[in-house]
C-alpha positions as a Markdown table, in Angstrom:
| # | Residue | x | y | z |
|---|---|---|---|---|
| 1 | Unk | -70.1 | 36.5 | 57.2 |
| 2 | Unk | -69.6 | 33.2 | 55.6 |
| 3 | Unk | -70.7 | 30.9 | 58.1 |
| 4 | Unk | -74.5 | 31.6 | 56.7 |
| 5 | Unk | -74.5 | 29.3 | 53.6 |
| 6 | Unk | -78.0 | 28.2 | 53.5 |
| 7 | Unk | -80.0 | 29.7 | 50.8 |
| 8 | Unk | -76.9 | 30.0 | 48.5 |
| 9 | Unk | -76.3 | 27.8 | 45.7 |
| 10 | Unk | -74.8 | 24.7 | 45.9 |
| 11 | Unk | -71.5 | 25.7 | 43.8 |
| 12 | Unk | -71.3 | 28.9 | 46.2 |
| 13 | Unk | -71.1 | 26.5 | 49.2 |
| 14 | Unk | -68.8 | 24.4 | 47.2 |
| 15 | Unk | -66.6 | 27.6 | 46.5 |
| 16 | Unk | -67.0 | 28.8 | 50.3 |
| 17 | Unk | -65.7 | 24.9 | 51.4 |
| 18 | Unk | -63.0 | 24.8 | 49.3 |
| 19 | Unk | -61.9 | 28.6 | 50.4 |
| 20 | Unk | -62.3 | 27.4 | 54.4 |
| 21 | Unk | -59.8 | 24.2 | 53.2 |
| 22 | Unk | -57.5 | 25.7 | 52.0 |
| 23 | Unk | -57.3 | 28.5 | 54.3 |
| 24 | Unk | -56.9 | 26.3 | 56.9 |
| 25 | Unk | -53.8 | 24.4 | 54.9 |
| 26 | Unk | -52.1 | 28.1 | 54.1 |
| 27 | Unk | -52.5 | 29.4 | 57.9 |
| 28 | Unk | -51.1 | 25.9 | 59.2 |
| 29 | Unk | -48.0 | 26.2 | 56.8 |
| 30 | Unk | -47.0 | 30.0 | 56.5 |
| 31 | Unk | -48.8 | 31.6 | 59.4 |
| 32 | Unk | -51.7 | 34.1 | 59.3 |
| 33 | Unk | -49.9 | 36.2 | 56.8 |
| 34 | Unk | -50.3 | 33.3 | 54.2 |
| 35 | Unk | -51.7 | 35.5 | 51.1 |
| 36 | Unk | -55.2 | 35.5 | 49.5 |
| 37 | Unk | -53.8 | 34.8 | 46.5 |
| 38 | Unk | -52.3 | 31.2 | 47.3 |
| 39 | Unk | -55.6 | 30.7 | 49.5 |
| 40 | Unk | -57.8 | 31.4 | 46.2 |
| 41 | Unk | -55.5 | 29.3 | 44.3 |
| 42 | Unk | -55.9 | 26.2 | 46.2 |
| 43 | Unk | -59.2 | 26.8 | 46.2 |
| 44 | Unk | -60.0 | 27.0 | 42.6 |
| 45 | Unk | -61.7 | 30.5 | 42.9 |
| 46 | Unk | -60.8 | 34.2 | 42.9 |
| 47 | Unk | -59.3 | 36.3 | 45.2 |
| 48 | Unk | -62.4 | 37.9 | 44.6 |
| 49 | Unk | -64.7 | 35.2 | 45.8 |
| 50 | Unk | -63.0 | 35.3 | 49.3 |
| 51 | Unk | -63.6 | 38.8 | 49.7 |
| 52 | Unk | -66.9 | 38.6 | 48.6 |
| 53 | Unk | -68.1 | 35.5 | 50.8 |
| 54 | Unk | -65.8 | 36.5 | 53.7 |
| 55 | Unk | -65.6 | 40.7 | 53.3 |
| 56 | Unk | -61.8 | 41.1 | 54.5 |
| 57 | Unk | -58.6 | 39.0 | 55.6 |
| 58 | Unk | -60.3 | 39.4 | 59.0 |
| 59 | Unk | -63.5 | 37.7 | 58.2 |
| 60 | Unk | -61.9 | 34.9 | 56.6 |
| 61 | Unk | -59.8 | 34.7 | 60.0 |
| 62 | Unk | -63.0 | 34.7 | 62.4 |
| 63 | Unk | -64.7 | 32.4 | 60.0 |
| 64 | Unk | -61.6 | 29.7 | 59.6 |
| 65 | Unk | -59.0 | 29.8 | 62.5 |
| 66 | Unk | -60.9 | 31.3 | 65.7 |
| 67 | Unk | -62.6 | 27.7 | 66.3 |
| 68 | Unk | -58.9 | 25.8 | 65.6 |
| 69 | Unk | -57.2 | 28.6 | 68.1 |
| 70 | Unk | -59.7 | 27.7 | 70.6 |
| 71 | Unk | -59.5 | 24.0 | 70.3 |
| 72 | Unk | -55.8 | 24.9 | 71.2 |
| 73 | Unk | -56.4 | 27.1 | 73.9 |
| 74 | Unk | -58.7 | 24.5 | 75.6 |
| 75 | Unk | -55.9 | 21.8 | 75.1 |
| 76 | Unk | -53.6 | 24.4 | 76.6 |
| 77 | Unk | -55.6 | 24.9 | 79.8 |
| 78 | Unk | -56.3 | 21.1 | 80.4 |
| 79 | Unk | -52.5 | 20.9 | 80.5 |
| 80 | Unk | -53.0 | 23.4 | 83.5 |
| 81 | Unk | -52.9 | 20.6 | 86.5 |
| 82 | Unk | -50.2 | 20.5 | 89.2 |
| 83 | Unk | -50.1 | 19.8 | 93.0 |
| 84 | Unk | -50.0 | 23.2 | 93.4 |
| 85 | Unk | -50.7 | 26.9 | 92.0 |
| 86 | Unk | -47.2 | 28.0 | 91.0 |
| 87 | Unk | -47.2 | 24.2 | 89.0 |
| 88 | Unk | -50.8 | 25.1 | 87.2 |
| 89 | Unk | -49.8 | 28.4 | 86.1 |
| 90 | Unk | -45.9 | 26.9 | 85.0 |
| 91 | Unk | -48.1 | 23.9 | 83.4 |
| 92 | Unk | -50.2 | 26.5 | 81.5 |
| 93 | Unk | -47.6 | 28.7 | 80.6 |
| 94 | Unk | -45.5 | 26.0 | 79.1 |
| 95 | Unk | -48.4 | 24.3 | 77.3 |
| 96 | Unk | -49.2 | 27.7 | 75.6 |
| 97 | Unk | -45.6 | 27.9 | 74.3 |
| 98 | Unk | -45.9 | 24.4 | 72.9 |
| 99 | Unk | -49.1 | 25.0 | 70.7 |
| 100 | Unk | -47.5 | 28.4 | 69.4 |
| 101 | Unk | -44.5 | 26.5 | 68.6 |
| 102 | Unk | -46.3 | 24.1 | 66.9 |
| 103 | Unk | -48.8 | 25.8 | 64.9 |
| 104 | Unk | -47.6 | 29.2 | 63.1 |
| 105 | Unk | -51.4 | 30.3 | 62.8 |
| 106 | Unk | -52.0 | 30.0 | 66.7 |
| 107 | Unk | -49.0 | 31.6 | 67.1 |
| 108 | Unk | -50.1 | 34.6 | 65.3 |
| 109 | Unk | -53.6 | 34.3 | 67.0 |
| 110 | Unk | -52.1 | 34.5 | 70.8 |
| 111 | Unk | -49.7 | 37.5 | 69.9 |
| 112 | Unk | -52.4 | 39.8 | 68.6 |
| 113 | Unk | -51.3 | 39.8 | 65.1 |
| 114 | Unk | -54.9 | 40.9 | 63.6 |
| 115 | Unk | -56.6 | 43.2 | 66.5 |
| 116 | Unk | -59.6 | 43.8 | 64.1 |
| 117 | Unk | -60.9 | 40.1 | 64.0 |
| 118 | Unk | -62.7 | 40.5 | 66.4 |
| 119 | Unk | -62.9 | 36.4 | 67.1 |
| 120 | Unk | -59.3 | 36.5 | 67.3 |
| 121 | Unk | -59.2 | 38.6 | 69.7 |
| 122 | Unk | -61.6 | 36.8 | 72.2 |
| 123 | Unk | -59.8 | 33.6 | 72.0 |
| 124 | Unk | -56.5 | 36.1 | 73.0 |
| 125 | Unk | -58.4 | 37.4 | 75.6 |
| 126 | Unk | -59.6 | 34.3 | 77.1 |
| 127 | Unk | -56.1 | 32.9 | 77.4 |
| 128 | Unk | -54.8 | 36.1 | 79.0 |
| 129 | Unk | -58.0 | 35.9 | 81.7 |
| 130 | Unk | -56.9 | 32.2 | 82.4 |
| 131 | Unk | -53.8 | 32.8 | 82.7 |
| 132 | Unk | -54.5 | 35.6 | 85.3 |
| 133 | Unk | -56.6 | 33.4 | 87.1 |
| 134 | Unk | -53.9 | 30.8 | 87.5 |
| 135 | Unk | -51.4 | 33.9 | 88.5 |
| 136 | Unk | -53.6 | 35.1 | 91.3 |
| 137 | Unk | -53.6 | 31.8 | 92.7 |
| 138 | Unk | -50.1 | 31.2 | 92.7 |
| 139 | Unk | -49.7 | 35.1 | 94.1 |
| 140 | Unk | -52.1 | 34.5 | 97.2 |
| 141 | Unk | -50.0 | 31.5 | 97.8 |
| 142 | Unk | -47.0 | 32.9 | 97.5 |
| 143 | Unk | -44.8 | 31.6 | 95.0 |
| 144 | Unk | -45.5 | 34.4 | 92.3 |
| 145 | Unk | -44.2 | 37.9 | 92.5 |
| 146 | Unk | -47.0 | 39.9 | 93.9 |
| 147 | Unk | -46.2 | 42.6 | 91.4 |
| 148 | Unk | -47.2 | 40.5 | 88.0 |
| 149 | Unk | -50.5 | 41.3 | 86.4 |
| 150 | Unk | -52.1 | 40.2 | 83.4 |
| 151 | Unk | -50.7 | 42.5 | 80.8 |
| 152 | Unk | -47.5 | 40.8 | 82.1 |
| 153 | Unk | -48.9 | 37.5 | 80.5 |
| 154 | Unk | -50.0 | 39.1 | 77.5 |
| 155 | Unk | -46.6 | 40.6 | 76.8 |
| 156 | Unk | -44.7 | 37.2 | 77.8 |
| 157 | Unk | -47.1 | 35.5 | 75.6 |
| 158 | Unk | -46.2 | 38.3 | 72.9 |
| 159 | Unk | -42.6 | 37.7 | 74.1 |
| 160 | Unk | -42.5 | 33.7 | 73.3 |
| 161 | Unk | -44.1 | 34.5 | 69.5 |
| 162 | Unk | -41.0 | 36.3 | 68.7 |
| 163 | Unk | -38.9 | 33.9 | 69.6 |
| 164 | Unk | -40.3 | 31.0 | 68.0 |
| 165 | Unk | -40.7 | 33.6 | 64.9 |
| 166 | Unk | -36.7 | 33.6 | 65.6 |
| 167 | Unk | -36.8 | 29.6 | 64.9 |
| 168 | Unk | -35.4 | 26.5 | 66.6 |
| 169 | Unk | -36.0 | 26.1 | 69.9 |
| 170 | Unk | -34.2 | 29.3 | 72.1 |
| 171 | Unk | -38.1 | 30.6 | 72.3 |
| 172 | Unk | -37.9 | 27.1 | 75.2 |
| 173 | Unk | -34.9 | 28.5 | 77.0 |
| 174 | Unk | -36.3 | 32.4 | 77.0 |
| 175 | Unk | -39.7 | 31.0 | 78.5 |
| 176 | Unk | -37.5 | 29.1 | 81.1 |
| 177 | Unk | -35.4 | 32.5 | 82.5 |
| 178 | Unk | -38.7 | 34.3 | 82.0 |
| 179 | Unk | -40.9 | 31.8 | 84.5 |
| 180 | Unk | -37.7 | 32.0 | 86.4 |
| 181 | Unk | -37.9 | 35.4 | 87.2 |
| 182 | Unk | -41.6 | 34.9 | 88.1 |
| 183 | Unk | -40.9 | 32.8 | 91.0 |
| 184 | Unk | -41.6 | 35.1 | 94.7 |
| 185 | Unk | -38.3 | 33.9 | 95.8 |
| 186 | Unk | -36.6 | 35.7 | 92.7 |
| 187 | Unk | -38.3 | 38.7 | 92.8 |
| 188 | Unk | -36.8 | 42.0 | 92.7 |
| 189 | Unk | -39.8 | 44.9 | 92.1 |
């Protein structure tokens, strides 16, 4: 809704800067759930304003953090090299677990916290369809459990958020006996 600033006054684009600033500081810090309220704040406007430039929580989401979470996601799948498939999709896997570790908002992003942003949900999407890519790879060459699918990787994906929601760094060790379990030579349909 936002990102059309041109024929707006300039202390409307000002106000729709600031609001994109410090949205991006807030998500960073406290997660998606950071409120309106402390995002208006640091922005010197209204909780009003946002609504008004941005239309919901959503907006403001699809506006400010789906081009961050991507930037992540592309980092994530670069990561993605190995001699062989079982190594890309461990590689990926991993790498995905590092940047929701790091970053509370692409945490939230990659566990499907906001459905209804509907840029959100792409990026979630496109790290689900690479990851499936990577698994069918490993699965034709035998080192994956033939009985994974991709809603498996959404849910370990959804898995890993709640434990690095839990803190420290058990979300490392749960991803660990998770992949684990993954392996062909584990398997136990």
């Amino acid at each position: 809704m936002a990102s059309s600033v041109t024929g707006l006054r300039a202390d409307a684009r000002r106000n729709i800067e600031r609001v994109r600033s410090a949205a991006v500081e807030a998500f960073r810090e406290h997660g998606l759930d950071a409120p309106l309220e402390d995002i208006a704040r640091r922005a010197g406007v209204s909780v009003g304003t946002i609504y008004n430039r941005f239309g919901s929580r959503e907006g403001l989401l699809d506006d400010v953090v789906a081009g961050l979470a991507t930037d992540k996601l592309d980092a994530a799948i670069a990561t993605a090299s190995g001699a062989d498939p079982w190594e890309r999709f461990r590689a990926y896997v991993v790498a995905l677990g590092e940047a929701q570790a790091a970053d509370p908002s692409f945490n939230d992003v990659v566990s499907r916290r906001y459905p209804e942003a509907p840029a959100l949900r792409e990026v979630c999407d496109r790290a689900v369809a690479h990851g499936k890519v990577l698994m069918q790879a490993a699965q034709a060459e035998g080192s994956l459990r033939p009985d994974v699918v991709a809603r498996d990787i959404d849910r370990l994906i959804w898995l890993n958020a709640q434990a690095i929601r839990l803190g420290g760094d058990w979300w490392r060790r749960s991803l660990g006996f998770f992949l684990d379990g993954l392996r062909a030579d584990a398997g136990r349909p």
